[in-house]
N, C-alpha and C positions, 0 to 999 in steps of 0.2 A: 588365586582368585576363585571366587565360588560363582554358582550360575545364578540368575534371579528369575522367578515365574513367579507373578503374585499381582492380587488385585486389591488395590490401595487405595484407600479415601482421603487422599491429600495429607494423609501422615498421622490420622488420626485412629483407623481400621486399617487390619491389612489380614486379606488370606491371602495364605498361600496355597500355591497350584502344585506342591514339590515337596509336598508332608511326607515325614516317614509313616509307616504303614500305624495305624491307629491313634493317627495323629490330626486328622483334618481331609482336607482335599488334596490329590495329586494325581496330574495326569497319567494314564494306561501307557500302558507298553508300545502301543504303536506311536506314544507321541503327540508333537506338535505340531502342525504343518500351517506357519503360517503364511495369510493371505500379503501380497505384495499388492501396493499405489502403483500404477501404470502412470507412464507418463503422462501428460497434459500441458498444451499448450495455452498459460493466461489462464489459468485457472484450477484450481483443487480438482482434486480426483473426489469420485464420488467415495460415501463410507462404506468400508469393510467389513464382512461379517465373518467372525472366526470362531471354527467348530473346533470347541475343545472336549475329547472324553474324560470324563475324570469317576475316580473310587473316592467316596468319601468315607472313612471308617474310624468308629473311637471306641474308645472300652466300655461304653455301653450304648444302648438305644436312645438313652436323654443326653446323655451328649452327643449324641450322633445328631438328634433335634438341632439342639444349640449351633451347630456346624450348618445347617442347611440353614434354618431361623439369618443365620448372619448375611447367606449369600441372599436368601430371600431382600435383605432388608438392603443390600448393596445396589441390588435392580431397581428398587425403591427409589433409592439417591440419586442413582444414573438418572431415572428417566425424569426425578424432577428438577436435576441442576442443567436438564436441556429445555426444561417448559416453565420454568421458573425463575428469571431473573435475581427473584428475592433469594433464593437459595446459592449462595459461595459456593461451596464445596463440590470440587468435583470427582468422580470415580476415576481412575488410571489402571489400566493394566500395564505393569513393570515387565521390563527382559532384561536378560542379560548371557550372552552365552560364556561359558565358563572361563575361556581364554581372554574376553572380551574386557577393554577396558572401560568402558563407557557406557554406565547404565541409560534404557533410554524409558520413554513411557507413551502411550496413546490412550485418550479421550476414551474415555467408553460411553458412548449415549444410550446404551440397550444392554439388559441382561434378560435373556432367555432361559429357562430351566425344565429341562425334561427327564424323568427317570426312565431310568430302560433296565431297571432288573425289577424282581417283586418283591412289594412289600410282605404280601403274606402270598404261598403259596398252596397247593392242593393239601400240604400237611399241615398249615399255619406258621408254618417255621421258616421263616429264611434266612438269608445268610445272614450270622447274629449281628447286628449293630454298625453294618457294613450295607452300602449303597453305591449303582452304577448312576451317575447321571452325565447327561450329554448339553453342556454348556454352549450356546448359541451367543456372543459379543458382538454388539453391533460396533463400532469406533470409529473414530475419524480417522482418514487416509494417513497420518504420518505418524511418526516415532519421533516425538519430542526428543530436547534435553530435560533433563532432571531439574534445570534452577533456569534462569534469564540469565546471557552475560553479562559482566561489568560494564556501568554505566558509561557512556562516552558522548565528551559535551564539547561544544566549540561555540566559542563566541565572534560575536562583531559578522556575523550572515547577510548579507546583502537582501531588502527584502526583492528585488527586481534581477529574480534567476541565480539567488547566489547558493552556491553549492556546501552542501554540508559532509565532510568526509564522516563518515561514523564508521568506515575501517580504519581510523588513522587511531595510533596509539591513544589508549594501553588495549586497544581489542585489535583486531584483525580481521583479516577477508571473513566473510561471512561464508560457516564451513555447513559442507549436508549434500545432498542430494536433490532436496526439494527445497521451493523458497522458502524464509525464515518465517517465523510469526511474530509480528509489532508488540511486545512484552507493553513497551511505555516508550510513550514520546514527549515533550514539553516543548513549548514554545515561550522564549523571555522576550518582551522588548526592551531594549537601552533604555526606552522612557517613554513613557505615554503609555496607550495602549495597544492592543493588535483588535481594530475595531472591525466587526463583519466578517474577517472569515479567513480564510488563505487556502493554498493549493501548493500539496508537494507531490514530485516525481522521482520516481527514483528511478536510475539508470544503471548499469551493470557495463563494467571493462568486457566482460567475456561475451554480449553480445553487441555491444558499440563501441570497442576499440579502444584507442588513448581517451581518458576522460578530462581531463587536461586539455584539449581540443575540441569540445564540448563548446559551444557560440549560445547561451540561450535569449542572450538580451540582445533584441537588434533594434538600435537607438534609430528614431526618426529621422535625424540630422544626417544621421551616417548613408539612407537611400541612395542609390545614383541615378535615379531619376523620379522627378518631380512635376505636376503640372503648369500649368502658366499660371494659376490662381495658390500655388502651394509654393513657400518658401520657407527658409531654414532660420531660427533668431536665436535669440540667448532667453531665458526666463530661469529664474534662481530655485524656480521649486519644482522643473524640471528634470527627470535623471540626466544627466548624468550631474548636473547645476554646477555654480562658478564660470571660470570664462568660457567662450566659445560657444557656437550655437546647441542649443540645447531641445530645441523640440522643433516643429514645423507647424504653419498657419494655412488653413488655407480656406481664403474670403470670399470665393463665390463669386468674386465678381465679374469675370467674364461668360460663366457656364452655372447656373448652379444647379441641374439636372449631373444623370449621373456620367462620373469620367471617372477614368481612373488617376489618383490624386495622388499618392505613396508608392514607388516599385523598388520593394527590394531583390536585389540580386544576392545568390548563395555569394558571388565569389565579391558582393559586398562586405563580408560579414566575416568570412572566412576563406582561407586557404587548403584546409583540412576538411574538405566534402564528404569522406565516408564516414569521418568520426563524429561527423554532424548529421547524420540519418535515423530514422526512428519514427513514431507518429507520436503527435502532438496535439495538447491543447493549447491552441495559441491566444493571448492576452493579451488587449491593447489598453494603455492607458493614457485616456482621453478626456474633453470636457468641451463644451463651446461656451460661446457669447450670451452675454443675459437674453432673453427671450427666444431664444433660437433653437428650430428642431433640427437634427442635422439623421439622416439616415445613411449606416455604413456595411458593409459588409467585404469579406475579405474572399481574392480570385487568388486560388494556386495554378501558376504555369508554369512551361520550361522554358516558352519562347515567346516575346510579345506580340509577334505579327500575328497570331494563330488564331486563330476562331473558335477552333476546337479542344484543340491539345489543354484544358483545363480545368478546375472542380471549380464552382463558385459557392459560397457557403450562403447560408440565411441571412439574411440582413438585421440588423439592429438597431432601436430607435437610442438617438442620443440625445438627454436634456440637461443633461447635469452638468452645471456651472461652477465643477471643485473637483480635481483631478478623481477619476473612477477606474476601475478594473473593469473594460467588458470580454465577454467570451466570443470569441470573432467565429471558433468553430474549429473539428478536427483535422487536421492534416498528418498526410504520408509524406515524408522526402525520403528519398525520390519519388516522383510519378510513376517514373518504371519500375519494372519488376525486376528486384536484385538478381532473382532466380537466371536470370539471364547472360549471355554474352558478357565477360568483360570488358568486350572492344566498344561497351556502353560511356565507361567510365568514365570520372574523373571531368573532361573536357565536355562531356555532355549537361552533368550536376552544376558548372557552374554557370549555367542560364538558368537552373532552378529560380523560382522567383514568386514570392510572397506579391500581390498588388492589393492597396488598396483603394476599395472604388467608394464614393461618397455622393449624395446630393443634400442640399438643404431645402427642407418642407415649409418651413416658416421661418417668420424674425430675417433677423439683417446683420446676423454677426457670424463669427467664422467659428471653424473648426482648430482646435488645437492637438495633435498629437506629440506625445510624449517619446511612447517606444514601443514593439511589442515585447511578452516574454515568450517561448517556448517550452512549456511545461511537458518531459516526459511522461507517456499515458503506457506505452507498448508493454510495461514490466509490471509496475505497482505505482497507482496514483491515491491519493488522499485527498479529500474535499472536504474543506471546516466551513461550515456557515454560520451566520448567527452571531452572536458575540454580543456584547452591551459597550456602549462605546464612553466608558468611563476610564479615568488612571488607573496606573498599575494594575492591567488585567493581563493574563497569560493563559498557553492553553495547556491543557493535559488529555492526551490520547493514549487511549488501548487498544488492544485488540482481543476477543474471548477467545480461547482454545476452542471451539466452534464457527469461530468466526465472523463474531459481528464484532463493529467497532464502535465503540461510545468515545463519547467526549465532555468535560468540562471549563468550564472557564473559572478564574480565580482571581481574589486580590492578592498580589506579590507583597503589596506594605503589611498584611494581617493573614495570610493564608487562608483568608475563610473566602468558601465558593461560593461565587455570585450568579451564575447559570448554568443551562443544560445545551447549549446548542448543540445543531445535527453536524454529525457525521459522516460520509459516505469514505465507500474505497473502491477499486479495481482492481483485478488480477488475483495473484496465487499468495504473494505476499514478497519480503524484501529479498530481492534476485541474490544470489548466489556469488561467492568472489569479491573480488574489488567495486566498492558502488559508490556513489553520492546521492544524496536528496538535494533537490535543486527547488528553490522557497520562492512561492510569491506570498505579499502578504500586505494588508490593508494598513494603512496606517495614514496620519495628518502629515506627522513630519518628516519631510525629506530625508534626512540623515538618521534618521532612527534603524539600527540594526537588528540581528533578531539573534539571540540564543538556545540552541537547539541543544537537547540531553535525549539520547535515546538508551533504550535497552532491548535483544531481540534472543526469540528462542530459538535456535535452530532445528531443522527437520533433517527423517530421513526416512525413505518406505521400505528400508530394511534395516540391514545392523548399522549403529552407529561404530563401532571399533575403536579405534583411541582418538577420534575428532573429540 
């Protein structure tokens, strides 16, 4: 295997750093010493600046032009495919160490150029058609793969918490040092469309446990305790829908200032409390009575008696009379601090407890809840908004080697793109090892599932070696 040093224009320029002597650019004797990404919690390390000295020498003076002309026009590139959307093409600095199986690459957003020998000296003559210069690279923190891996897709996705494996065959754990970067993502509904927006979480085995144990939908029905004014019924366009009670009501009519209306309990939900911890954005989907304003907001406790022991989130106005997604607000489970005592465990987490408190402002109809979801935020979160709420619409997500995320929406019956909605994201990018993305997502019809196709680069802030 041979070594690779060279700065490449996505395959279309390439010098190299590693020329034989009157051949180009090649770094000096003393080498290369590169800069290393320090770690970061939740977030990218800042970019790297890497001093490289390099001889540029050809067999003549205009070629030796032609040689610096190209890195000139390199720096060019760099600095405009970082301030120029219109502009594709990106600069890469390539590595590879000789033994090494796994070429890798990083972003170059900056080329700096200094000479440090003379052009003409006290005699006119310098060294013939040969040049010291001292290369200044600014880049992004990581050491790409060379290509995206293979695409991996799974169908029939629950949109209320359901989890999308995208290390399950034909790819695997997601390999690097550093998170990966979102190559492509898509979004299919079984029918209809994906109308307003969605929210995925992604969550990782190696810092939450069995992921298989994992609870993100906690069904209304399923609370173990309820107010005097909130009870448990069936309605068919409720999750989980078909027999058995399916959501909860609650009419206001003995109190309709605020109580608390919904308490769920951890050890309602699940059995498995550690593999259920993490912060979250949590989701309730709700609606009320025609003319009716209902104001909610959601109290995390560990214990009901308490007064104190609690976070209470913003509240929310509700008037929408057609099931809705709202954002009830962030939570930590547990309250405590992991850092702590074991002799916390376990039997403590399961009074963990989700409430929810309500009144109604106006009107004379009730409140319906559905379920909340629990969307993982602690790792890598994804926000779509926007959407056109026509058939067969789907999304398509990326991510730049810099790091912003765009998105489209599309017709599935004709592939042609019908909008631009926004984007956002959180964190460093998709966590490292065994993971799932766990999907909420907007839709009319209950049973509509979602199909999910990902592709991801992985990182590393040094050698990548046969990963």
């Amino acid at each position: 295997m041979a070594r690779t040093f060279e700065i490449q224009r996505s395959g279309t320029t390439t010098i190299g750093l590693d020329s034989a002597a009157d051949a180009g650019w090649r770094f000096k004797n003393n080498g290369w010493m590169p800069k290393v990404a320090q770690a970061t919690a939740g977030r990218l390390p800042p970019r790297l600046v890497e001093l490289i000295p390099c001889i540029v020498d050809r067999e003549n003076d205009n070629s030796l032009q032609y040689e610096i002309s190209r890195m000139d026009d390199m720096a060019m590139f760099a600095a405009e495919y970082v301030a120029d959307r219109t502009q594709p093409t990106p600069v890469w600095l390539h590595a590879k160490m000789a033994g090494e199986t796994g070429e890798r690459r990083a972003l170059v957003t900056g080329i700096e150029r200094a000479i440090t020998s003379p052009v003409l000296d006290e005699t006119g003559v310098p060294a013939a058609h040969q040049m010291n210069v001292q290369l200044k690279l600014t880049r992004e923190p990581g050491w790409e793969r060379t290509a995206a891996l293979t695409s991996v897709s799974e169908a029939s996705i629950s949109r209320f918490g359901g989890a999308f494996d995208y290390t399950a065959s034909p790819s695997a754990d997601v390999v690097g040092d550093m998170p990966a970067r979102l190559y492509e993502m898509t979004l299919t509904p079984s029918a209809g469309c994906l109308r307003y927006g969605a929210y995925i979480g992604f969550r990782s085995a190696n810092k939450h446990g069995t992921l298989a144990n994992f609870v993100p939908l906690w069904e209304a029905e399923d609370a173990g305790v309820t107010d005097a004014d909130t009870s448990a019924t069936t309605d068919a366009t409720a999750s989980p829908g078909g027999a058995g009670d399916t959501k909860t009501v609650t009419t206001f009519a003995a109190e309709d200032g605020w109580e608390n209306r919904i308490i769920w309990k951890m050890s309602d939900v699940t059995a498995n409390y550690s593999d259920n911890y993490g912060r979250f954005l949590v989701l309730m989907r709700a609606k009320v009575g025609a003319s009716t304003t209902v104001e909610a907001k959601l109290r995390h406790a560990n214990h009901l008696s308490s007064t104190l022991s609690h976070v209470e989130k913003q509240s929310i106005e509700i008037t929408e009379t057609a099931w809705t997604w709202f954002e009830m607000g962030l939570v930590t489970v547990p309250l405590r601090d992991l850092r702590m005592s074991a002799d916390f465990a376990h039997g403590y987490d399961a009074d963990e407890r989700l409430i929810l408190r309500a009144r109604r402002t106006s009107g004379s109809n009730s409140l319906e809840v559905d379920c909340l979801v629990l969307i993982p935020v602690d790792e890598y979160f994804i926000k779509l908004a926007g959407g056109e709420n026509s058939a067969n619409r789907a999304f398509l997500i990326g991510v730049t080697p810099t790091n912003e995320i765009d998105m489209l929406q599309y017709d599935t019956s004709n592939s042609v793109w019908t909008d631009d909605p926004v984007a956002t994201h959180e964190g460093a990018g998709i966590p490292i090892g065994d993971g799932r993305a766990y999907l909420v997502a907007w839709e009319a019809t209950l049973a509509t599932t979602v199909t999910m196709t990902m592709q991801h680069v992985p990182r590393w802030s040094t050698l990548r070696g046969g990963e």
